[in-house]
Structure formats: C-alpha cells, structure tokens
C-alpha positions in Angstrom: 99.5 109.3 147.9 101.0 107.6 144.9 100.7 104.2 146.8 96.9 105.2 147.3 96.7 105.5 143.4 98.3 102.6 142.7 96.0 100.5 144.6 93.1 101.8 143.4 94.4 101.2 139.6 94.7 98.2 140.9 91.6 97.4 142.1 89.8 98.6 138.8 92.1 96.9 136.6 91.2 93.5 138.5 87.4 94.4 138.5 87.9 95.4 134.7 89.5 92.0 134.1 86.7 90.2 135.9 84.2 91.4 133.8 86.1 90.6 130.7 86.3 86.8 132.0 81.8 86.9 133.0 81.4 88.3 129.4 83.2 85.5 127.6 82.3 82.6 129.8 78.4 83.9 129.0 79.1 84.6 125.4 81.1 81.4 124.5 78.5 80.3 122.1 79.8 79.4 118.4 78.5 81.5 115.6 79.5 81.7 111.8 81.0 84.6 110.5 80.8 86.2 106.6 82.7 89.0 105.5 82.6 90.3 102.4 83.2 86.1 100.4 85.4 85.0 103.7 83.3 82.6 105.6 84.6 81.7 108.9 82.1 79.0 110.7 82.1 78.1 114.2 83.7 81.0 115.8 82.8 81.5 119.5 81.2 84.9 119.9 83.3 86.7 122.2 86.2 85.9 119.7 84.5 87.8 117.3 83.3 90.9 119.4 87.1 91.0 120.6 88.2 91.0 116.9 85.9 94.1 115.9 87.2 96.0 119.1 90.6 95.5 118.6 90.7 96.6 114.8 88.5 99.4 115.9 90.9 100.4 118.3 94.1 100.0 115.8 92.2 102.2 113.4 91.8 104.7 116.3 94.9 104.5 117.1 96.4 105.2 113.7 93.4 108.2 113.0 95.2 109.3 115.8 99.0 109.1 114.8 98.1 111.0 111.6 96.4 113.4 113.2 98.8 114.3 115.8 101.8 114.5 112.9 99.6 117.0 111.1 98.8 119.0 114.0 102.9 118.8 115.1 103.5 119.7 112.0 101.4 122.7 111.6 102.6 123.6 115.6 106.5 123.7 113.9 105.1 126.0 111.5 103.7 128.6 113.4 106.3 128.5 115.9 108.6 129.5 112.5 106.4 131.9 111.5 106.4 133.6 114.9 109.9 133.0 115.3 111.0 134.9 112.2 108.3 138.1 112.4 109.9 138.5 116.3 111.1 141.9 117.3 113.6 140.1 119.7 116.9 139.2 118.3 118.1 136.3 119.6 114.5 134.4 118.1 115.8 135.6 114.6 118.6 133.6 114.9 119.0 130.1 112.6 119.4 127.3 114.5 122.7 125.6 114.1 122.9 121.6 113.4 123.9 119.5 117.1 
C-alpha cells in the first residue's frame, strides 16, 4: 500500500512540476517592478509572481510558528493547572530535573 502511495505522490509531484515549467515558459515576459522607491526594471514575470509567493509563504510560515508556541504554551499551562487541582496523587507530584 505504501508503494501504491508513493507512486501516486509521485505522479502529482511530476504533474505539479510540469505546470510550474508551462507557467513560466508562458509568462517569461520582462516587466518593471516599484516597490515602495526600489525600482527593479526588466524582471521576467514569473520571477516576480515566484517572489510574492514565496514571502507569502515565509510569512505563513512564521504566523504559524508563533501561533503554535502560544497555543503550546497555553497547552503546558492547563496541563499544570489540571495537574495540581488532581485528586490522584502521583499527578501532584513535582517533576524532578533528568
């Protein structure tokens, strides 16, 4: 089954990377680019799309890391909480230091 999987990750992954290479061969055109006072001129488009996606996805991805601490962190505090209003002994205990 896990061969079975494999291939078909496979087969999308190739399809997925096909696509990628239609879009830029179609969208190799240059265009100039202004941010904020940064000119950059003669940039070919898919460059630029491929730029926006990928600090999209690194501001994702860190929107996510912060997330996930604070929700980890307020996890370790109700599993405290819980752990010290226990009627069951051995929870009550402090943790020793390993």
């Amino acid at each position: 089954m896990t061969k079975f999987i494999r291939t078909v990750q496979a087969i999308i992954l190739f399809v997925l990377l096909l696509l990628i290479l239609i879009f830029c061969f179609q969208n190799n055109a240059p265009v100039d680019i202004t941010f904020l006072h940064l000119k950059v001129q003669q940039m070919p488009l898919f460059i630029a799309l491929f730029g926006t996606l990928l600090v999209g996805l690194l501001l994702g991805f860190i929107a996510g890391l912060i997330s996930g601490t604070k929700t980890k962190r307020e996890a370790l505090r109700t599993k405290k909480d819980v752990g010290e209003n226990s009627t069951r002994p051995e929870l009550n205990k402090p943790q020793e230091d390993k």
